[in-house]
Each structure stands twice: as structure tokens, then as C-alpha cells.
C-alpha positions as CSV (number, residue, x, y, z in Angstrom):
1,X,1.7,-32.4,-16.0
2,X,4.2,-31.6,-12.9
3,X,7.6,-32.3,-13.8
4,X,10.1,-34.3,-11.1
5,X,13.9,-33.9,-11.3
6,X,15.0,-36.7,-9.8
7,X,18.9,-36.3,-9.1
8,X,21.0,-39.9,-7.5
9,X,24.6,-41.1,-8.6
10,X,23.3,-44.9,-8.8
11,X,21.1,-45.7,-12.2
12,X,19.2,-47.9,-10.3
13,X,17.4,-45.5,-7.8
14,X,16.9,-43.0,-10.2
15,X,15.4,-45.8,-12.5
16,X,13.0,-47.0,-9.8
17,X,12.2,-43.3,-8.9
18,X,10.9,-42.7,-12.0
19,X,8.9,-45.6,-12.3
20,X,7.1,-44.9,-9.1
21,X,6.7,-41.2,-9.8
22,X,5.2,-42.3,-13.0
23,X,2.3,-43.8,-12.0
24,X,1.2,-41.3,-10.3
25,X,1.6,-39.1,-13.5
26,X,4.5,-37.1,-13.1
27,X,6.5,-36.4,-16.0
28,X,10.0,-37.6,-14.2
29,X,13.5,-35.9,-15.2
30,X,16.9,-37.6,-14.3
31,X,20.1,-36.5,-13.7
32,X,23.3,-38.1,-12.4
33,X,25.1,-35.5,-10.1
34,X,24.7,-32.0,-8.7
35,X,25.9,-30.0,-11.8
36,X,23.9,-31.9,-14.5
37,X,20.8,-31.1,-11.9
38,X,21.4,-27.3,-11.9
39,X,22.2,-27.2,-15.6
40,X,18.8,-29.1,-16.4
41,X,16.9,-26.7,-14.1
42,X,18.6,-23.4,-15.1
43,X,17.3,-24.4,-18.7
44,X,13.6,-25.6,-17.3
45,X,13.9,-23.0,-14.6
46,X,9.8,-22.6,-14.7
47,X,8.9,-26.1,-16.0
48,X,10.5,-27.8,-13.2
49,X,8.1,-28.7,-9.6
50,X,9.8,-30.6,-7.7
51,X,13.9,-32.0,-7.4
52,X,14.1,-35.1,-5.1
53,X,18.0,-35.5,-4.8
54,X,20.4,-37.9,-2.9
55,X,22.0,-36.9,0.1
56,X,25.3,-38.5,-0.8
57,X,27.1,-38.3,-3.7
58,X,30.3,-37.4,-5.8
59,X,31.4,-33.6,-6.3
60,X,28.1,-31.5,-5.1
61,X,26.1,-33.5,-2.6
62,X,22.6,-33.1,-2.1
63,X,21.9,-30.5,0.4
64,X,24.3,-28.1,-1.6
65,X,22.7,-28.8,-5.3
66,X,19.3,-28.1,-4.0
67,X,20.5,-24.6,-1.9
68,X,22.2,-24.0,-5.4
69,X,18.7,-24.8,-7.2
70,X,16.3,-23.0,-4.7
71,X,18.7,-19.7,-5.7
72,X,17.7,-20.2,-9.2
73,X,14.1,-20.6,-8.1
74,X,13.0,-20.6,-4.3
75,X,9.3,-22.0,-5.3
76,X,11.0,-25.2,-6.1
77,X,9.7,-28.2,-4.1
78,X,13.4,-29.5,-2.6
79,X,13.6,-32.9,-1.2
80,X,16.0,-34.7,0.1
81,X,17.0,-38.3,-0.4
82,X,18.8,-39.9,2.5
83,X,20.2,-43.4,3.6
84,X,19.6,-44.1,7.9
85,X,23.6,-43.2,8.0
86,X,22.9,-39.8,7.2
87,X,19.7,-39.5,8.6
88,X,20.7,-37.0,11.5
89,X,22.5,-34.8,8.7
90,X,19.2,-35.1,6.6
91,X,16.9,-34.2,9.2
92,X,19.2,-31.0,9.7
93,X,18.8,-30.1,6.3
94,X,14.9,-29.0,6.7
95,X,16.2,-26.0,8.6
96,X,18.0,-24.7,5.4
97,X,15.0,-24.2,4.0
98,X,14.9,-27.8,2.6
99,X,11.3,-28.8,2.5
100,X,11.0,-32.3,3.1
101,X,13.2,-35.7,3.3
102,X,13.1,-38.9,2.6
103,X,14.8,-42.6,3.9
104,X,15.6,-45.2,1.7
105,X,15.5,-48.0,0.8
106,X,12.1,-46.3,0.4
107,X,8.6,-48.2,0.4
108,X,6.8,-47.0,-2.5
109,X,3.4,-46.1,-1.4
110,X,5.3,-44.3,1.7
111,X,6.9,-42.1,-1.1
112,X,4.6,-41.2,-3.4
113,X,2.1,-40.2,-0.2
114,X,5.4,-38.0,1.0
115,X,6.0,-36.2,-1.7
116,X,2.4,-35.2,-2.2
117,X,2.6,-34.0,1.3
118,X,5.2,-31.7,0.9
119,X,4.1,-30.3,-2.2
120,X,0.7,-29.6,-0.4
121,X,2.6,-28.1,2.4
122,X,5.2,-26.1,0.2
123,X,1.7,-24.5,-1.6
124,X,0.1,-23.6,1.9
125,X,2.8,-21.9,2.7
126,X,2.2,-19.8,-0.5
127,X,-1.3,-18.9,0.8
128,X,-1.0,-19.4,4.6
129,X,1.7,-17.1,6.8
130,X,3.9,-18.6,8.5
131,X,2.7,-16.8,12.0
132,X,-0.8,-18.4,11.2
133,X,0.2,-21.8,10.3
134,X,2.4,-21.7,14.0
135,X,-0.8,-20.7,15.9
136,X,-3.2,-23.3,13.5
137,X,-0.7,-26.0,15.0
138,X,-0.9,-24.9,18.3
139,X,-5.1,-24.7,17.5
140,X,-4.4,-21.4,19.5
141,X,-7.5,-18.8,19.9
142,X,-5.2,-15.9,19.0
143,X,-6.9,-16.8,14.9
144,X,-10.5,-16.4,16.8
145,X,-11.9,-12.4,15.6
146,X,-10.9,-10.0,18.2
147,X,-9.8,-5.9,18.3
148,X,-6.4,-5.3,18.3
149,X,-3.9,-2.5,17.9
150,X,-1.5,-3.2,14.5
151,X,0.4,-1.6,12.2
152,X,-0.3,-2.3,8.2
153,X,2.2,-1.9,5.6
154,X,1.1,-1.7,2.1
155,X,3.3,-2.0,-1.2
156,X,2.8,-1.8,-4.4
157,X,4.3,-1.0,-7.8
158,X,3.7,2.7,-9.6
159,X,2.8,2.3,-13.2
160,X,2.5,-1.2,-13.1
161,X,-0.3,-0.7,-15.9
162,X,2.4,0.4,-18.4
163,X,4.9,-1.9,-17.2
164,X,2.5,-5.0,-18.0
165,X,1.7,-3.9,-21.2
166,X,5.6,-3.5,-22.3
167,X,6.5,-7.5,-21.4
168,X,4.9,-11.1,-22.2
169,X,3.1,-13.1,-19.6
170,X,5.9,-15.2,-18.7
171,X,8.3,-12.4,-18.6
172,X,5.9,-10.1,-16.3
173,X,5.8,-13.7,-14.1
174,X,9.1,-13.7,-13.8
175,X,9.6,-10.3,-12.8
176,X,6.9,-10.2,-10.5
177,X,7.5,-13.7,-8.3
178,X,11.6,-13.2,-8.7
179,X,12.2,-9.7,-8.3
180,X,9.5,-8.0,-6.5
181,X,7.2,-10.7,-4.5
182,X,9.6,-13.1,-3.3
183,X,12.6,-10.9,-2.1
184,X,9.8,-8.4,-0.3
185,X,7.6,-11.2,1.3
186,X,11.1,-12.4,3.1
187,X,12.0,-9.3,4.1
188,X,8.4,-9.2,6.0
189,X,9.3,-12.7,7.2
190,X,12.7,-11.2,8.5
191,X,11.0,-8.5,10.7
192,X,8.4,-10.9,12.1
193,X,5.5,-9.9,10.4
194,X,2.4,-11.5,8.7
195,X,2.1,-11.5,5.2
196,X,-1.5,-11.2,4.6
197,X,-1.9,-11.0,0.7
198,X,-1.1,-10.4,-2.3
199,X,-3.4,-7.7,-4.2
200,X,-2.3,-7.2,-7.8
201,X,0.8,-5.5,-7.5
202,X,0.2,-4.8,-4.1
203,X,1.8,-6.7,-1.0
204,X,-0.3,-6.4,2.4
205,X,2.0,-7.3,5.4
206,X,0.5,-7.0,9.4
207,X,2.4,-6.2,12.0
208,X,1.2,-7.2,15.6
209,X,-1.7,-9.9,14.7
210,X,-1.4,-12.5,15.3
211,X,1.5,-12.4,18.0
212,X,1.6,-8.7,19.4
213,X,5.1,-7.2,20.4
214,X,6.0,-3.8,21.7
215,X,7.7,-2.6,18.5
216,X,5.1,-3.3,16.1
217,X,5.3,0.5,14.5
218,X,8.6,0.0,14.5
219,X,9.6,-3.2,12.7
220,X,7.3,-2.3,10.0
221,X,9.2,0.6,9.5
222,X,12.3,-1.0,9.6
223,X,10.8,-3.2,7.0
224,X,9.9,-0.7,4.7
225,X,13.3,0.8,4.8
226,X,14.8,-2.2,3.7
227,X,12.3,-3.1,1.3
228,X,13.4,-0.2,-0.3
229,X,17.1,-1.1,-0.3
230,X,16.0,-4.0,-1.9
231,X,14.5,-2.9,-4.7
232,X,17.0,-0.4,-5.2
233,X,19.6,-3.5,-5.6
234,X,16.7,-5.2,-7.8
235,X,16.5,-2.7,-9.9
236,X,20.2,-2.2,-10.6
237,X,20.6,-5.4,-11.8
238,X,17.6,-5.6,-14.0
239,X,18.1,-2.1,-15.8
240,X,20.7,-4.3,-17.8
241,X,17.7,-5.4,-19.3
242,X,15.7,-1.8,-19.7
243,X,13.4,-2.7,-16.9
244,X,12.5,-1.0,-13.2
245,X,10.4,-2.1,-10.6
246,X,9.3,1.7,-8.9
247,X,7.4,0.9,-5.6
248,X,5.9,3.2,-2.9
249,X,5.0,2.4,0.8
250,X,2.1,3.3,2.9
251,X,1.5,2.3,7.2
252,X,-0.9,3.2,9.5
253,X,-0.8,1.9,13.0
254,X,-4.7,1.7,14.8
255,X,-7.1,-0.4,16.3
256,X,-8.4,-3.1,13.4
257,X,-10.7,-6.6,13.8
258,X,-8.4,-9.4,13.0
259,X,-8.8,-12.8,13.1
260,X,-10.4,-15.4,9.9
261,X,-12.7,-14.4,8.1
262,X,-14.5,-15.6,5.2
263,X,-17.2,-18.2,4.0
264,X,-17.5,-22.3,3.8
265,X,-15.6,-21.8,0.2
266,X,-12.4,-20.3,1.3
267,X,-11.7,-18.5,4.3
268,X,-8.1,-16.6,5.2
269,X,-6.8,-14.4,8.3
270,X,-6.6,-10.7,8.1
271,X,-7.5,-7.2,9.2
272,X,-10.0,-5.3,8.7
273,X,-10.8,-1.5,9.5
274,X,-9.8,2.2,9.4
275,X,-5.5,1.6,9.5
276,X,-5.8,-1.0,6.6
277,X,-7.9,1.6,4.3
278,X,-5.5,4.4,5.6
279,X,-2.2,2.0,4.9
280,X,-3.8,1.4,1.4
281,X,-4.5,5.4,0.5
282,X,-1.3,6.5,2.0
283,X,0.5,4.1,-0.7
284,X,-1.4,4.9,-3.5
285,X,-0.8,9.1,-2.9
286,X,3.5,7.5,-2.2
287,X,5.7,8.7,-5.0
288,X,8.3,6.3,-6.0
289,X,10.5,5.4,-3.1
290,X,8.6,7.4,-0.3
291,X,7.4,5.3,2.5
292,X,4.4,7.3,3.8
293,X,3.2,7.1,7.6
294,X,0.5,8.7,9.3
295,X,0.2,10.2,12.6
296,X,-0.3,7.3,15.0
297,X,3.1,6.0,13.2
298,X,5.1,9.0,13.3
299,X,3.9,9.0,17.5
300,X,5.3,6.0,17.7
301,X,8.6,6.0,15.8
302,X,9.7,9.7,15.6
303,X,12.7,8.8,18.2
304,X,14.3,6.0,15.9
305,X,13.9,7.5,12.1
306,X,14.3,10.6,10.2
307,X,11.0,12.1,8.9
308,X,9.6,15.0,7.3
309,X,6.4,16.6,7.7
310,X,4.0,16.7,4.5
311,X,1.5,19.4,3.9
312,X,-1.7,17.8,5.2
313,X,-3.8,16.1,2.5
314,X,-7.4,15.0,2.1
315,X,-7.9,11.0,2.0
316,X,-10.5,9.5,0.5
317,X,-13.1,8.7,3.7
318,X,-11.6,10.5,6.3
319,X,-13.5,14.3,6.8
320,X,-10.6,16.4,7.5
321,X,-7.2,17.1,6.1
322,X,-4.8,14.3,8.1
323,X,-0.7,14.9,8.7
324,X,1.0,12.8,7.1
325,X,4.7,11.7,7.0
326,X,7.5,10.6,4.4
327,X,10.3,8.2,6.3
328,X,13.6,9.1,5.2
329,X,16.1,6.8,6.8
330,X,16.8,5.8,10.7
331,X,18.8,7.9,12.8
């Protein structure tokens, strides 16, 4: 059963929230201000869905108790609750990452049918990137199958076998969605790429498809690089607890098909072809903290970042030995 916080300084809106949330079989939560909010989430912190607080209210208003609650967990459904005198305010709120608002006095039916909405559109966003749901919108043919020149950037955790084994399920979740998938699937956000997938431990991000820009090679680069930083900072704070995240990075820039693919059942945009099977073999040959480019990627990025030549290397599928390249900071 989905659990609802639902957070309002006046008993009788939370009251009335809970009895509409009810019926449609939530399991509704209630909390009087900002702090009690935070404190009932930081104890439920994966229990809780969704928190539907009021805009306006004594000590922490709304828009600041559910920034404080998306820290603690950022998959957090966030909505806010708003009178028409703060509507404007409200309606700015969806650009802090808020996902959704709502007006009250509220009409029942109107509510429960929002709040399924943005849950349904907070989940998408899980599967869907954010560069793809901007061209679905637009019903632009740039999703349509077509060969284009990209750049593929593949994560993914070394040893992740023994790390699994060493931590319960919830505790490998938490590491996993907290520490490692969330913080590096923004950072591809932050340099404008596509983030395809999720494979296991691996994160798949596309640079150049489906909006194509001169520096494709070279934001996703630049995104490596501070992926690593990131983890590095991640895994200071976590080796209070005995644990490490150790990660290594593989691109390849080339000509791929990219566009949707799939059946009736489930279809999803990707790439497909020779730089995504040589982005995927350079990271699994990476050694902990080496981001490992290959020729077409070095061509196009030598001027703005330090690099060292490797000894070349057979890879799986590719006849002869290739040059390959480790990234060691920008210039």
C-alpha cells in the first residue's frame, strides 16, 4: 500500500485529505508543520511515496519542508498545496524541482485524479529521459530510427559481485539509488546528455541523440570527470561506514542507429552499434577511477584534457589491436 504524508497547519484539511486519499487506498500519514514532516520521513525515509504539503504555514512553509524532504530522498513524489493567493508563488515552485501543485479549496475527484498524475509522471521520468520526453511533447521525428554520430559513456561499479554479497537488500538499495544512481544520472542531466539505462551496476548515458551539439565528445568527457569527483566525495563519506563505491568509465564516439526501438510490449530510445559495444568493453577493461576513451574520442578532445597513451589492447570483436586512452584531468 503507497503511503501519503500529508503535511497542513489546519486539522481540518489534513482530516479531509486523508479521507479522500483513503478511498482510493492510500495508507495516509499526517503531520502538522514542516519539522514533524521531515522527522516522520527521515524515520520512514523508504516507506514514504508521496508528501502533499501546504504552501503556507508557521515556521518552515511548504516549498522549504519538501526541498528539505527531497534531500533526504529525491524519489519522493513532492506536492504542493496552495490557496489562489499564493498561486503564482506555487506555480514557481515546479521549477525547484517540486513535482506538481495543487489549489484549494480542492474538489475531490480533481485531487485524487492529480495526484495519480503526477505520480505517473514522477515514475516516467524514472524510465523516460528527459531529452526524450521534450521531443515526445513536441511529437518531433528526431525519436524516428536514423544514423547519427554520438558519443556513449558507460559506468559501472568494479567488484560489485562482492560488494552485493557483503550488505542486505535494503542496504545494497540504498547504496545503489542514493549514492551511486541518483547523484551520477544528474550529473548526465547537468552536461546535457540522455540517460539511456540502467544495466545492473552499469549506467549508459548518450551524448548527441537525440539533440546533436558540436561538443558532444566533449561534454561526455567533462561528465566523466566529474562523475568521478563525485564518487570520490561519495565515498569519503560512506567509508564511515566500511563501504566504497569503485567505478570505472568507458566512451567511444562513432556513427550508431538511434531512435526507439522495441516491440508492442515495451519499447524505449537508444543506440545501437559499434561505439556502444566499444563504450561497454572499454569500461569493463577500466581500473578503478580510469575513464578510458578510444581513438575517435581522444581526436576530438586531445586539446581540452590531459591523456595518456595505453599500450594497445585487443577488444573483444574488433580484429586488430585498437589505441586506447586513460583521461586524466582537463587542462
Amino acid at each position: 500500500m503507497m503511503k501519503v504524508l500529508v503535511v497542513d497547519d489546519e486539522e481540518g484539511v489534513r482530516i479531509s485529505l486523508k479521507k479522500v486519499l483513503q478511498r482510493d487506498g492510500y495508507d495516509v500519514l499526517l503531520a502538522e508543520n514542516g519539522m514533524q514532516a521531515i522527522e516522520i520521513v527521515q524515520k520512514m525515509l523508504n516507506e514514504i511515496d508521496t508528501v502533499i504539503s501546504d504552501f503556507k504555514m508557521p515556521g518552515l512553509d511548504g516549498l522549504e519542508t519538501l526541498t528539505e524532504i527531497g534531500k533526504l530522498n529525491p524519489e519522493i513524489i513532492r506536492i504542493i498545496l496552495t490557496g489562489y493567493a499564493t498561486l503564482d508563488r506555487a506555480i514557481d515552485s515546479v521549477n525547484s524541482d517540486i513535482d506538481g501543485f495543487l489549489t484549494k479549496p480542492f474538489d475531490n475527484n480533481e485531487l485524487r485524479s492529480k495526484v495519480k498524475e503526477f505520480t505517473i509522471k514522477k515514475r516516467l521520468k524514472q524510465f523516460v529521459p528527459v531529452q526524450v520526453m521534450k521531443e515526445l511533447q513536441k511529437f518531433s521525428k528526431n525519436l524516428d530510427p536514423r544514423n547519427q554520430k554520438i558519443t556513449i559513456l558507460f559506468t559501472d561499479i568494479r567488484g560489485f559481485s562482492k560488494i552485493s554479497q557483503a550488505l542486505t537488500p535494503q542496504e545494497l538499495s540504498e547504496l545503489l539509488n542514493l549514492n551511486y544512481f541518483y547523484p551520477l544520472d544528474n550529473i548526465i542531466f547537468a552536461f546535457n546528455g540522455t540517460l539511456d539505462k540502467h544495466i545492473g551496476d552499469s549506467i549508459m548515458g548518450i551524448f548527441g541523440a537525440p539533440i546533436t551539439q558540436d561538443d558532444d565528445a566533449h561534454r561526455a568527457v567533462a561528465c566523466a570527470i566529474e562523475m568521478r569527483k563525485k564518487v570520490a566525495e561519495i565515498n569519503k563519506e560512506i567509508s564511515k561506514k566500511n563501504l566504497k563505491i569503485p567505478v570505472g568509465f568507458g566512451i567511444s564516439t562513432g556513427e550508431a542507429m538511434v531512435g526507439i526501438f522495441g516491440s508492442t510490449v515495451r519499447k524505449e530510445y537508444t543506440a545501437l552499434g559499434r561505439p556502444v559495444n566499444l563504450a561497454a568493453r572499454l569500461e569493463r577493461i577500466a581500473l578503478e577511477d580510469q575513464i578510458l576513451i578510444c581513438g575517435e574520442t581522444f581526436a576530438a578532445v586531445k586539446d581540452s584534457f590531459r591523456t595518456e597513451a595505453i599500450d594497445p589492447v585487443n577488444i573483444k570483436g574488433i580484429e586488430e589491436k585498437m589505441a586506447i586512452y586513460n583521461v586524466i584531468d582537463t587542462f
